[in-house]
N, CA and C atoms as a LAMMPS dump frame, in Angstrom:
ITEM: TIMESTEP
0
ITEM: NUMBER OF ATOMS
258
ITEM: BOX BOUNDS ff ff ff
-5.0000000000000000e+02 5.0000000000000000e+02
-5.0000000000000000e+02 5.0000000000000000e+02
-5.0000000000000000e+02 5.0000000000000000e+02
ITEM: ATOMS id mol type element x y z
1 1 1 N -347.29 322.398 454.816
2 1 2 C -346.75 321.7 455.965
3 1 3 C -345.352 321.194 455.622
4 2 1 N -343.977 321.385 456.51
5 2 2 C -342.944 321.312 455.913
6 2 3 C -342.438 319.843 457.222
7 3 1 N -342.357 319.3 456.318
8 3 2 C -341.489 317.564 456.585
9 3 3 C -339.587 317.972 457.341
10 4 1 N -339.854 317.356 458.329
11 4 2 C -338.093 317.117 458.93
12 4 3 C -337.665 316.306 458.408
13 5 1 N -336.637 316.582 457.596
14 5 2 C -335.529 315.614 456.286
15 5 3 C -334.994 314.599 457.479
16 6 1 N -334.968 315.018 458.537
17 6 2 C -334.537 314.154 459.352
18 6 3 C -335.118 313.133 459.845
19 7 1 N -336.102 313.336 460.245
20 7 2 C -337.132 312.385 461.077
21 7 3 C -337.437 311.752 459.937
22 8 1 N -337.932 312.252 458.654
23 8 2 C -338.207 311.175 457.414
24 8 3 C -337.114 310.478 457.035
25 9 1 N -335.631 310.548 457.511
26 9 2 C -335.664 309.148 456.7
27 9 3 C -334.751 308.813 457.838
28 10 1 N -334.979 309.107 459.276
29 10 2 C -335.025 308.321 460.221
30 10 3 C -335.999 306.647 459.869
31 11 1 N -337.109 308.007 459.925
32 11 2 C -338.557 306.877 459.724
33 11 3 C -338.167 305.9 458.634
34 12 1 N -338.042 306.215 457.831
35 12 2 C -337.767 305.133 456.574
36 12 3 C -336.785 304.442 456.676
37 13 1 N -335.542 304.396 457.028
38 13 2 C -334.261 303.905 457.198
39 13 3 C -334.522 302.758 458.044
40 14 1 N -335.219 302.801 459.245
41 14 2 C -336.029 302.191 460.314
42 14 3 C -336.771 300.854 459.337
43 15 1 N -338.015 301.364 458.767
44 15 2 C -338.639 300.821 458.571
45 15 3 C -337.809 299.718 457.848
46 16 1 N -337.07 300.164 456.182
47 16 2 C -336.55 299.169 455.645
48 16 3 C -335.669 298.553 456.537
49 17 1 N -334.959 298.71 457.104
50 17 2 C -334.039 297.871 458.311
51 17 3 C -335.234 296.935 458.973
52 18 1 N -336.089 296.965 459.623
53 18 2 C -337.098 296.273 460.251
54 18 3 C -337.276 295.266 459.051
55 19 1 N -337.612 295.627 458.039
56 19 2 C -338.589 294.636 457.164
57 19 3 C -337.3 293.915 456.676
58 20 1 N -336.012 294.454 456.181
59 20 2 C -334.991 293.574 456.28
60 20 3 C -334.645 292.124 457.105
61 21 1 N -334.567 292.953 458.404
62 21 2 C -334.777 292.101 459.73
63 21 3 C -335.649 291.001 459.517
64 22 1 N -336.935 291.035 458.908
65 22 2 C -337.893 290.411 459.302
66 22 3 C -337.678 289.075 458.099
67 23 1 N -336.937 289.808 456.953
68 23 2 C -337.116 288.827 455.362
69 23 3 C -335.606 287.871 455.778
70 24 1 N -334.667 288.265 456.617
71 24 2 C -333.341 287.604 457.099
72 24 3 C -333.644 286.647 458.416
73 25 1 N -334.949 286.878 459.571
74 25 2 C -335.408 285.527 460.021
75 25 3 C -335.703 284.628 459.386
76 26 1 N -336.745 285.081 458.581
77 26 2 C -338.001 284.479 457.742
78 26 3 C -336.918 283.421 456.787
79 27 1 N -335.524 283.644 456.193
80 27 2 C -335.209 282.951 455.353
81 27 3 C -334.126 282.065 456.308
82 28 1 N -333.747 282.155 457.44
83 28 2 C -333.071 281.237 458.362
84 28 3 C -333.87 280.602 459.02
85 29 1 N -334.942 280.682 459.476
86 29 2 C -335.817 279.712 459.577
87 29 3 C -336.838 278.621 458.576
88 30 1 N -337.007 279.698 457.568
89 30 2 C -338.064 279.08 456.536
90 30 3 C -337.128 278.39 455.067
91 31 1 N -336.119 278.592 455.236
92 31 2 C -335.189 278.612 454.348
93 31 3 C -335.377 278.458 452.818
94 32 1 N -335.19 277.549 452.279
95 32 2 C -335.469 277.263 450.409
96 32 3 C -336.83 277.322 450.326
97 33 1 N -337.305 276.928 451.208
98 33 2 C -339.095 276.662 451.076
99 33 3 C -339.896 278.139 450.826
100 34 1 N -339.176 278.884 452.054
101 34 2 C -339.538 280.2 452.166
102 34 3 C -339.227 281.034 451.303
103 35 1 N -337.819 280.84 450.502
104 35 2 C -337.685 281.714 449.044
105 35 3 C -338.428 281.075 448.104
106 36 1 N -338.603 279.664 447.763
107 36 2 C -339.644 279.347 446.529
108 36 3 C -340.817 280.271 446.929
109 37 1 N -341.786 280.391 447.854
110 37 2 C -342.795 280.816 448.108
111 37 3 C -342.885 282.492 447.624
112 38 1 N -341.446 283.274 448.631
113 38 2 C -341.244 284.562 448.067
114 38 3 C -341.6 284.907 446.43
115 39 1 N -340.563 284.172 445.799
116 39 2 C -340.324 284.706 444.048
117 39 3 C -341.409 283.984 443.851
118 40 1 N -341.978 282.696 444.053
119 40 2 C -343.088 282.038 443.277
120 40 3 C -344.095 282.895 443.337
121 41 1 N -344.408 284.081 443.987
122 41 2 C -345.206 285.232 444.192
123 41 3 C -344.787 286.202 442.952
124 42 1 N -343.715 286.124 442.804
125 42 2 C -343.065 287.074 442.057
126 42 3 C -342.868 287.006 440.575
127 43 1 N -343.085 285.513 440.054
128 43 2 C -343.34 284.83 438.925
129 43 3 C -341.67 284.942 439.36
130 44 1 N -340.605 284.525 439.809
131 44 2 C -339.436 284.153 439.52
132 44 3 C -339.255 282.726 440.399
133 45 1 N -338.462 281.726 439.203
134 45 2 C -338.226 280.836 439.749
135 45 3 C -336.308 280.215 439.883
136 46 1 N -335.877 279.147 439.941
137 46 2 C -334.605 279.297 440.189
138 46 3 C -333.368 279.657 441.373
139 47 1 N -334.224 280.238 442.151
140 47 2 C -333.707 280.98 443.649
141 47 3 C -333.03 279.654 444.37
142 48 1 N -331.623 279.87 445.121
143 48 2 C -331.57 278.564 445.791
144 48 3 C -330.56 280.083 447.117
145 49 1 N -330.686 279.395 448.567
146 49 2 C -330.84 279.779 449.322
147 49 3 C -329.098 279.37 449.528
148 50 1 N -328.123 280.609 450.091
149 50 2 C -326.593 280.578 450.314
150 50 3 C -326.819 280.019 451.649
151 51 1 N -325.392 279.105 451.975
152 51 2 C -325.337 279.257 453.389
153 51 3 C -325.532 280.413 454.271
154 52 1 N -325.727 280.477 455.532
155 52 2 C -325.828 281.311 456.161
156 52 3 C -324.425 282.14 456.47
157 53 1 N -325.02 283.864 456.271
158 53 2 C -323.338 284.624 456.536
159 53 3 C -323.415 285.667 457.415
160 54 1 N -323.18 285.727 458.019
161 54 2 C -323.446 286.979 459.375
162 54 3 C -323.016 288.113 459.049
163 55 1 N -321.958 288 458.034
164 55 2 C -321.774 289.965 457.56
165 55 3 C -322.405 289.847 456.927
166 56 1 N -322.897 288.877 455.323
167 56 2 C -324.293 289.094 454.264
168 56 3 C -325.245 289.465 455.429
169 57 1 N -325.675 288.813 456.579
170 57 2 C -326.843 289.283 457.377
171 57 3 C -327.177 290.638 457.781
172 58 1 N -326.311 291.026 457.805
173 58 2 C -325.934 292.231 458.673
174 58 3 C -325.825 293.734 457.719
175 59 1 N -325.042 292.957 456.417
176 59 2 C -325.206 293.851 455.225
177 59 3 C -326.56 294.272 454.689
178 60 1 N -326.863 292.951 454.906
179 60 2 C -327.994 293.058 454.399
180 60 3 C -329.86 293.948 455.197
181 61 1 N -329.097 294.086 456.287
182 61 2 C -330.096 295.253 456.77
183 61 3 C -329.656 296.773 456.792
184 62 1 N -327.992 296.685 457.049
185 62 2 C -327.406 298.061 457.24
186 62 3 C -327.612 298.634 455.723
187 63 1 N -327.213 298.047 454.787
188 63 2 C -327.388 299.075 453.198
189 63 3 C -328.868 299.151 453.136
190 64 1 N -329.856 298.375 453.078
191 64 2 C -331.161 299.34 453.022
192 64 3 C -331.936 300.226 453.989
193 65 1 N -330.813 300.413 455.556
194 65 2 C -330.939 301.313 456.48
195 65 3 C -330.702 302.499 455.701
196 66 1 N -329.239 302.486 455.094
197 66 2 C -328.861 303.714 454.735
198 66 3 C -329.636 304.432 453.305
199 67 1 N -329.604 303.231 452.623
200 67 2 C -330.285 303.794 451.417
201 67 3 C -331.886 304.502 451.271
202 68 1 N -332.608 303.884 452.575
203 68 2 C -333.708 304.002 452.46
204 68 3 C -333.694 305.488 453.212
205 69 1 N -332.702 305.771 453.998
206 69 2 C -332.421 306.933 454.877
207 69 3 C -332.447 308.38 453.897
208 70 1 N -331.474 307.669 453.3
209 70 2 C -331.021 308.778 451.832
210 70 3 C -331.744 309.276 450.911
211 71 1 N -332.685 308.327 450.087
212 71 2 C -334.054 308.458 449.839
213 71 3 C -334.934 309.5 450.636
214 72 1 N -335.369 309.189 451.994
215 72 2 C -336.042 309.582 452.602
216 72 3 C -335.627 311.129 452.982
217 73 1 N -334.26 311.584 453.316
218 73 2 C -334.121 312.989 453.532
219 73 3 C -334.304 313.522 452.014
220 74 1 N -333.672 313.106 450.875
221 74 2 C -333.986 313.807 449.581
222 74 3 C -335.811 313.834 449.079
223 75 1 N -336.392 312.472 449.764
224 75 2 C -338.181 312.838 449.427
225 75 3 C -338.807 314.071 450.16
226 76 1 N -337.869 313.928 451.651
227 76 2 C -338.458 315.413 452.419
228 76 3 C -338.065 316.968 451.867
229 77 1 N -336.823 317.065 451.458
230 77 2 C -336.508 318.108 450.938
231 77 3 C -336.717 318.459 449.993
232 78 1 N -336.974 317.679 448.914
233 78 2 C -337.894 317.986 447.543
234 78 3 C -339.35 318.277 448.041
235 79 1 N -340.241 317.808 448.917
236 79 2 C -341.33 317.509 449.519
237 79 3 C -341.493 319.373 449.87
238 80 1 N -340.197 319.726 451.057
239 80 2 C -340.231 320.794 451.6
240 80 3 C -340.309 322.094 450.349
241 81 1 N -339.808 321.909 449.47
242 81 2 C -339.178 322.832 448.162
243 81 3 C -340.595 322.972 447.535
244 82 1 N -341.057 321.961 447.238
245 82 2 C -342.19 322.068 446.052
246 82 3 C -343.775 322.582 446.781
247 83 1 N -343.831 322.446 448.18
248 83 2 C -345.023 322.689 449.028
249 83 3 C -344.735 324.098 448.924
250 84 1 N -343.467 324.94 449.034
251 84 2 C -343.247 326.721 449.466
252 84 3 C -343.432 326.996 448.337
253 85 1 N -343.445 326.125 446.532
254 85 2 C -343.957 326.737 445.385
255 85 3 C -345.552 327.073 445.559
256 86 1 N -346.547 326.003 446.056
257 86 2 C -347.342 325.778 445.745
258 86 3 C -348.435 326.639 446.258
């Protein structure tokens, strides 16, 4: 079954952008409290929360749009390559 490099890292690009989205409310509303909780999950402690920055905001969903995009067409096309060995 051969994967669209496209639609996969549509899909993925999406997704990390969403969950981005979701960790950039979560820390303007929940703020210091909400990162102790994050890393205190994570065994990391030390975290202190920047003022708020609307291009960091914004950066901060668009680069793991793209990266996760990029990822995602190279998982399909390796995906596509190694299924026509098999």
């Amino acid at each position: 079954m051969a994967l669209n490099p496209k639609a996969v890292a549509l899909t993925l690009g999406i997704f990390a952008a969403v969950v981005h989205l979701i960790f950039t409310i979560a820390i303007v509303v929940g703020g210091q409290s909400f990162l102790n909780w994050v890393a205190g999950i994570h065994m990391i402690s030390g975290l202190t929360v920047a003022p708020f920055s609307a291009m960091n905001a914004v950066m901060g969903i668009v680069v793991p749009f793209i990266l996760a995009s990029i990822f995602g067409y190279i998982l399909a096309t390796i995906w596509n390559f190694v299924s026509e060995k098999v």
